[in-house]
N, C-alpha and C positions, 0 to 999 in steps of 0.2 A: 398867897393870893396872886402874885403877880404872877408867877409858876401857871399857875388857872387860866389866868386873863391870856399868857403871852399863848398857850397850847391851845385855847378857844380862836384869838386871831390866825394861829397859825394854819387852822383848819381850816379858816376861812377863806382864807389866802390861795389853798390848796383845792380849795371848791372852784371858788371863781376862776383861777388859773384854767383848770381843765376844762377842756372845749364840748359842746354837745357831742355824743355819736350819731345822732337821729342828722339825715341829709336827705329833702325833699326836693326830687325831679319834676317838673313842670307835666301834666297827664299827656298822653299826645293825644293827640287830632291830628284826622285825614282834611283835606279837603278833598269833593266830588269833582271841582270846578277845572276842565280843561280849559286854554283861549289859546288864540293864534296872537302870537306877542307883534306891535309894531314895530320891535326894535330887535336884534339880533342878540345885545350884551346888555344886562341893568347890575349894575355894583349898590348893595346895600351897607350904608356907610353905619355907623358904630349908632342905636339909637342911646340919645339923650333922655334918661331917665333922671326925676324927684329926685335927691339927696334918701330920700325915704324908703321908698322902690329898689336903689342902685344898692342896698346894702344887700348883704348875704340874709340879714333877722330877716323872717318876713313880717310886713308892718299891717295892721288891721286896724282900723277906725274900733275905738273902743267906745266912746260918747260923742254925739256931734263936733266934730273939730278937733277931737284929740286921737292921735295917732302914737301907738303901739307899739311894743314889738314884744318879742321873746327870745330867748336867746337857748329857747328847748329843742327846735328845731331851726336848722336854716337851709337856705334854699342851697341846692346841690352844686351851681355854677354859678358863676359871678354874672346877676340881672341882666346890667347891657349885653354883656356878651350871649348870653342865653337865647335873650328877646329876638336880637340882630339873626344869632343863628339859626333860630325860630322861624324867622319871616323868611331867611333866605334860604331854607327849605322850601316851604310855604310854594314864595312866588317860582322858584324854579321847578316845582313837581305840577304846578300850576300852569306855565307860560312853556311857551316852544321858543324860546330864548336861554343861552349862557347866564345864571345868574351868580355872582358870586360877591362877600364881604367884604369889607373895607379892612386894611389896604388891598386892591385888587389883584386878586392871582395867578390872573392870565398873561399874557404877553396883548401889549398897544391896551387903549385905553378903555373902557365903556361905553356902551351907546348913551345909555342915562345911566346918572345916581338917583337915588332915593335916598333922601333926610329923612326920619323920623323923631319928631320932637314930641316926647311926651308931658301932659300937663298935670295929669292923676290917673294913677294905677293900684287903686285901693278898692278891698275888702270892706265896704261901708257897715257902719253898726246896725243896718236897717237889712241886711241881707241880699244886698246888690253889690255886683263886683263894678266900679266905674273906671273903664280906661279912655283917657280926652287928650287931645292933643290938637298937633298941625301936623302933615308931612309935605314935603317937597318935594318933586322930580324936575331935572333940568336934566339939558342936553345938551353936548359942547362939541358943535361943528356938524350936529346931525340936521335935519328938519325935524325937530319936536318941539311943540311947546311948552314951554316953562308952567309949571302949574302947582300952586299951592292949595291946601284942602285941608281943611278941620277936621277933625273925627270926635265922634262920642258916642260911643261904645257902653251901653249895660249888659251886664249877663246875673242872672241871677244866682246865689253860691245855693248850689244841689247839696247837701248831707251839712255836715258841722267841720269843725277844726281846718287845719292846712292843708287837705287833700283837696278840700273844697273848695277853697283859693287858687290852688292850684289846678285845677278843674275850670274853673273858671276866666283865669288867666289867659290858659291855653287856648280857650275859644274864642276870647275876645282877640288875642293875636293874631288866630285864624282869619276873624269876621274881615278884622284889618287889612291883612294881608290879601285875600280875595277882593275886599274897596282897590287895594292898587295896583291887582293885576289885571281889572277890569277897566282904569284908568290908563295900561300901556297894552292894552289889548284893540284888537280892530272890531 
């Protein structure tokens, strides 16, 4: 009997142990949007994501209020860093400006940072993706002004499962990222 038990645990063990193969890359998106940037240099610093978000599971509202995961699929790179590299694609194929990630990898400093703080970046049970936040951009020695903005962001998830999250995602990053190159634009 216990021969049974301990071979039945041991499987278990063996299950759980082993990782998913399934690894989900965030869809890309273009943006259309050129702008004449008012600054030369913008450094996009590491966005702060949910505890929720920030993990590799990707997490999906299953009933009002309770949030999910699975652990069948996970997301391909690690969130912040994804998000951050996301935008700072984003605003540099966007702006006629240097943009580049935190820590910055140019020589001498940035015209501006951009903060981005996020407050919800979930898959809602309802079939809206909601990304909400704050971001920040400040400038240190230039003439800019300091300026703080909320965002709240829906997109609503096209087809079923994690592609559609992922789909999702990407666009609302997008929507994002075109709010704040329009914010350092003339």
């Amino acid at each position: 009997m216990y021969t049974k038990l301990f071979a039945a645990l041991a499987l278990a063990l063996l299950t759980a142990c082993s990782g998913p193969s399934n690894r989900l890359d965030m869809s890309p998106v273009q943006s259309q949007l050129q702008l004449r940037a008012l600054v030369s240099s913008v450094m996009v610093r590491t966005v702060s994501l949910p505890t929720y978000a920030a993990s590799e599971e990707i997490a999906v509202e299953v009933a009002p209020g309770i949030i999910g995961t699975s652990a069948d699929v996970l997301w391909a790179d690690d969130p912040e860093r994804a998000v951050t590299l996301s935008m700072t694609r984003h605003l540099d194929k966007i702006l006629s400006a240097t943009v580049g990630p935190d820590p910055w990898p140019f020589a001498g400093l940035p015209d501006v940072a951009v903060e981005v703080q996020v407050s919800q970046m979930l898959a809602g049970a309802d079939g809206i993706f909601r990304f909400t936040g704050q971001y920040y951009i400040g400038g240190d020695g230039i003439d800019f002004p300091n300026r703080s903005t909320s965002f709240d962001i829906s997109r609503p998830l096209i087809g079923e499962g994690t592609a559609a999250v992922a789909r999702a995602q990407a666009e609302a990053i997008l929507e994002l990222s075109e709010d704040i190159a329009r914010k350092l634009a003339r």
